[in-house]
C-alpha positions as CSV (number, residue, x, y, z in Angstrom):
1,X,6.2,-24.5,5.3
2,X,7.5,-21.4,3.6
3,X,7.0,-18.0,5.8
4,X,4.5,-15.5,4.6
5,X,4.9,-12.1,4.2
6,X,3.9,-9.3,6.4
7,X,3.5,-6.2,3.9
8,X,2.8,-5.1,0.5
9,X,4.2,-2.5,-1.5
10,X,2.2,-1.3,-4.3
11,X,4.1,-0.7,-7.4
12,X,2.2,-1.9,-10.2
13,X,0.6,1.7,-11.8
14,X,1.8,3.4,-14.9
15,X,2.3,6.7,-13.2
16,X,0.7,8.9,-16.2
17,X,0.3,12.0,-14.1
18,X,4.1,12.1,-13.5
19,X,5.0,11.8,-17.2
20,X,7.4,11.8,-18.5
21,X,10.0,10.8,-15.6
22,X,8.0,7.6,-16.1
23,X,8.1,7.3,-19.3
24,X,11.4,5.3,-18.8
25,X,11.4,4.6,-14.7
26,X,8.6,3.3,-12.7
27,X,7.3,5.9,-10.2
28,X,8.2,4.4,-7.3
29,X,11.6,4.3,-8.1
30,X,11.9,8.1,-8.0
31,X,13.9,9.1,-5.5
32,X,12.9,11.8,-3.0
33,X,16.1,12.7,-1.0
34,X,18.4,9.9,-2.9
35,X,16.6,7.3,-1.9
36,X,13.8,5.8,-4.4
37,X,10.3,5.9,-2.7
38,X,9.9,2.3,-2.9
39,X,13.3,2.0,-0.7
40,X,12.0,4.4,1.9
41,X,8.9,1.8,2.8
42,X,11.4,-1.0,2.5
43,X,13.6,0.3,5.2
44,X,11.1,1.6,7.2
45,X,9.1,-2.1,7.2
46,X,12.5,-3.7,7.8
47,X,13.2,-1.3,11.2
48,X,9.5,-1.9,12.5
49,X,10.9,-5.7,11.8
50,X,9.3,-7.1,8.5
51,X,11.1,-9.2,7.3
52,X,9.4,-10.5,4.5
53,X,6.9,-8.7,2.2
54,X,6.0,-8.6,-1.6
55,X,5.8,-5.8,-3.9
56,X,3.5,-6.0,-7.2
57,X,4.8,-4.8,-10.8
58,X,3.3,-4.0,-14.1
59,X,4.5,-0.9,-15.8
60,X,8.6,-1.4,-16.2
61,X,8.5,-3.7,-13.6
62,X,11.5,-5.7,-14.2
63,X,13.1,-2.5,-13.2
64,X,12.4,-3.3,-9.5
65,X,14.1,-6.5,-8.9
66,X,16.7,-5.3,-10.6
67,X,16.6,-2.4,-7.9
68,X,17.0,-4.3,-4.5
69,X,19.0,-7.2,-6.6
70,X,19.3,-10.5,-5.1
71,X,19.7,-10.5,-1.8
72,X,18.3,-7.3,-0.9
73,X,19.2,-5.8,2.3
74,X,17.5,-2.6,4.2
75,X,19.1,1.2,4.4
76,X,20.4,-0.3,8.0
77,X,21.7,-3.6,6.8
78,X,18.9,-5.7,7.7
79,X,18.0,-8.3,5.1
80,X,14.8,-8.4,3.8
81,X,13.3,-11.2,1.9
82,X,11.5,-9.4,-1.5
83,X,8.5,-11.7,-3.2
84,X,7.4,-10.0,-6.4
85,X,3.9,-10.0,-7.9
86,X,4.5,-9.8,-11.6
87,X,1.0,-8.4,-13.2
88,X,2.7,-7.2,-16.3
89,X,4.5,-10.3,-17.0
90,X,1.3,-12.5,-16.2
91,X,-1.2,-10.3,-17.4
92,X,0.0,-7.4,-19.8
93,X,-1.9,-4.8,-17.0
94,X,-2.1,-3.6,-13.6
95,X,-4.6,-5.0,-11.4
96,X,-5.5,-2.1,-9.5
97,X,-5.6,-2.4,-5.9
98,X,-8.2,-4.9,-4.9
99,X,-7.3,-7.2,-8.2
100,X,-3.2,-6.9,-7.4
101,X,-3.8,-7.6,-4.0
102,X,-5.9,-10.8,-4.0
103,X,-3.3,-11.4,-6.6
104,X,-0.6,-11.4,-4.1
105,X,-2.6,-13.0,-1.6
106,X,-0.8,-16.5,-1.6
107,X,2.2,-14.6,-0.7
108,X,0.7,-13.2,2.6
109,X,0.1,-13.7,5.7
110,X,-3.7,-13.5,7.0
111,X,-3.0,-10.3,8.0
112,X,-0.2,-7.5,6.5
113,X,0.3,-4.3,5.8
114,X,-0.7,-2.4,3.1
115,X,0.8,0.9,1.8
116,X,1.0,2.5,-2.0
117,X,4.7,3.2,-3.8
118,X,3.9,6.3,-4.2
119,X,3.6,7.6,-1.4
120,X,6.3,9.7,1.3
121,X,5.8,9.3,4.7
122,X,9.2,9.1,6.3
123,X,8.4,9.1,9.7
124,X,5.6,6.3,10.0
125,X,6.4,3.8,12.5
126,X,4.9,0.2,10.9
127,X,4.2,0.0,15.2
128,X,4.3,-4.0,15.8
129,X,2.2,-3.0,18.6
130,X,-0.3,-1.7,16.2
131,X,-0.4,-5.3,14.3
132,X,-1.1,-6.9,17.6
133,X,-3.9,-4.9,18.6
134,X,-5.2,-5.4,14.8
135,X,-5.3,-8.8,15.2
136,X,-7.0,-9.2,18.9
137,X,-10.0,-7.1,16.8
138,X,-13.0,-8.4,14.6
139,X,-12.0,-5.2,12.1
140,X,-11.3,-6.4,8.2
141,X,-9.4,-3.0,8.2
142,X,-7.5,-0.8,9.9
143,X,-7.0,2.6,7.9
144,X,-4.3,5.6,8.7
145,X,-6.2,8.9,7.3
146,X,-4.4,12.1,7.1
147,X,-5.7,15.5,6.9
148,X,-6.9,16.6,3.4
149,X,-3.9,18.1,1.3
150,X,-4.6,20.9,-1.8
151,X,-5.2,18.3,-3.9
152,X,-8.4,16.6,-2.3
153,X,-9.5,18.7,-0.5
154,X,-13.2,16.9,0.3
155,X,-11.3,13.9,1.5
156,X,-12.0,10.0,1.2
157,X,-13.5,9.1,4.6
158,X,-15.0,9.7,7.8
159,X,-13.6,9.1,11.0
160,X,-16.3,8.3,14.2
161,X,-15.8,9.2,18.0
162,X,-15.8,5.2,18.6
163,X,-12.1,4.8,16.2
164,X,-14.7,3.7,13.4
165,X,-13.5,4.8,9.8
166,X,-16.9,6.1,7.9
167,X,-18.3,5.3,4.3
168,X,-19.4,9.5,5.1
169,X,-19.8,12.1,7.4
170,X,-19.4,15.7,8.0
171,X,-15.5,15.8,8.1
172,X,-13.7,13.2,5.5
173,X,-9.9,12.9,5.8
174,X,-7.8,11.4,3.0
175,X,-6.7,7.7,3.0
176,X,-3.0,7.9,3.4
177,X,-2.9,4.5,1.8
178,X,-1.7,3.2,4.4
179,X,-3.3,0.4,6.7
180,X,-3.5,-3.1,8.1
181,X,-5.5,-5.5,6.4
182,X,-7.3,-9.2,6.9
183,X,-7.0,-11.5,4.1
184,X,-11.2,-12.1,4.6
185,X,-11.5,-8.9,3.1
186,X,-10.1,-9.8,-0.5
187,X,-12.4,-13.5,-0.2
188,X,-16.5,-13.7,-0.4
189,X,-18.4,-12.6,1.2
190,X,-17.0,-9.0,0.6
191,X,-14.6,-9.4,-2.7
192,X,-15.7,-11.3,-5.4
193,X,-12.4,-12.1,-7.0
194,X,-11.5,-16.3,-7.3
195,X,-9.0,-16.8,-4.8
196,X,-5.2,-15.5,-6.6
197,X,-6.7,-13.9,-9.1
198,X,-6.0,-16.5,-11.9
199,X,-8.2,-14.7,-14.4
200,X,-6.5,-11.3,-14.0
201,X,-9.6,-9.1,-12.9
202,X,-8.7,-5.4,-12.3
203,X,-10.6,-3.8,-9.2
204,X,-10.3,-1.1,-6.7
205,X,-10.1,-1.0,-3.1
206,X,-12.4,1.6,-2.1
207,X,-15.7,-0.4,-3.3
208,X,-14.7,-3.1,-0.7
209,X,-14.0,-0.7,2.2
210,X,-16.9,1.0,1.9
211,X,-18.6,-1.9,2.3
212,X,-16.7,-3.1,5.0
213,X,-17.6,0.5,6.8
214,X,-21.1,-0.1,6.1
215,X,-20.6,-2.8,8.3
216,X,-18.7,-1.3,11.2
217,X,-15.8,-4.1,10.5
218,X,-13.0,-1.1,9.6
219,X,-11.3,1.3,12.2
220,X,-9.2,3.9,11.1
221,X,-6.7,6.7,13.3
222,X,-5.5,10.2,11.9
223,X,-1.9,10.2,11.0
224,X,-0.4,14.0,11.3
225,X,3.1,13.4,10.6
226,X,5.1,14.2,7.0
227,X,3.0,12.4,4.1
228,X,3.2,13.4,0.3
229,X,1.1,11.7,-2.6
230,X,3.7,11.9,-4.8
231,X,1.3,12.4,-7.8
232,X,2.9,15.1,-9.9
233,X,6.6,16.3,-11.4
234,X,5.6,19.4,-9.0
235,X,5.2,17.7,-6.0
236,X,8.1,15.8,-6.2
237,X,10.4,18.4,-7.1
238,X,9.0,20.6,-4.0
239,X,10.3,17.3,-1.7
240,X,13.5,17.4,-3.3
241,X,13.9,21.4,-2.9
């Protein structure tokens, strides 16, 4: 039986907000501090001890492989086993979130990781300890929300006394993008999407949570350590200061 993998990397978007450094390189390939983005969640994964995980390409994708190369190896020297989710090579487009990751969905294990490409959060820990309790729950979800940066500033979700995350509220944090995740959540009743994706639907994640919320099956935490959406040429250049 071939292992699963624990995580997913999200690396499929075009990045038109950061143009033009991705006009010829993926965004999370930039590199904040000489290391790309995409190699900052790979070593941190690999020292919380994934081994395994997959990471989903469209726009220049082949440019990612071609990144870790062949036998890829973490920061530290641990190896890593890479499975890539090509949606530009099978499809032409990005899947968004949902759609690339009931893509992937083969490739993982019932439950993984989740976090975006694109985003800096050097010190998260990818806590084992924090899978575990994840998978002794009921929850479909388990979100990391941070507290509202300039840029959205009215936030994404609420966050209950109980640990519930909330499709509302009086005080929304931002998703970090960031989370733990059960495969049930990209298979009916709550997602839609055939199972792998063959016909290439694009859909986003947040439709699906929300519903999930609705139902009291996702928890969430607030994370207050460093975190960047690294969403603009200005916000990057202000990491690399």
């Amino acid at each position: 039986m071939v292992s699963t993998a624990q995580a997913i990397v999200l690396a499929a978007g075009r990045g038109n907000r950061m143009r033009p450094l991705t006009d010829r390189v993926p965004k999370p390939l930039l590199a904040v501090k000489g290391r790309s983005l995409l190699r900052w969640h790979v070593d941190a994964l690999a020292d919380a001890g994934v081994d395994r995980l997959v990471i989903n390409t469209a726009w220049l994708g082949e440019q990612i492989p071609a990144h870790f190369g062949p036998r890829p190896q973490s920061s530290a020297g641990r190896p890593v086993t890479i499975a890539y989710s090509a949606e530009g090579e099978d499809f032409g487009y990005a899947l968004e979130t949902a759609g690339g990751i009931a893509r992937a969905l083969p490739l993982l294990d019932t439950r993984f990781w989740v976090v975006a490409g694109d985003v800096y959060a050097p010190g998260f820990p990818f806590d084992p300890a924090a899978l575990e309790r994840f998978a002794r729950s009921d929850r479909l979800a388990h979100l990391w929300l941070v507290p509202n940066p300039a840029h959205n500033p009215r936030g994404d979700f609420g966050l209950g006394a109980d640990g519930l995350a909330l499709n509302g509220g009086a005080e929304r944090f931002t998703y970090s993008t960031i989370g733990l995740y059960r495969r049930e959540l990209f298979e009916p009743p709550w997602c839609e999407i055939h199972p792998g994706n063959p016909q290439g639907t694009a859909e986003p994640l947040a439709p699906l949570l929300r519903r999930a919320m609705d139902a009291g099956r996702v928890s969430a935490e607030l994370y207050t350590g460093p975190w960047t959406d690294v969403g603009t040429p200005e916000r990057l250049a202000e990491l690399n200061a």
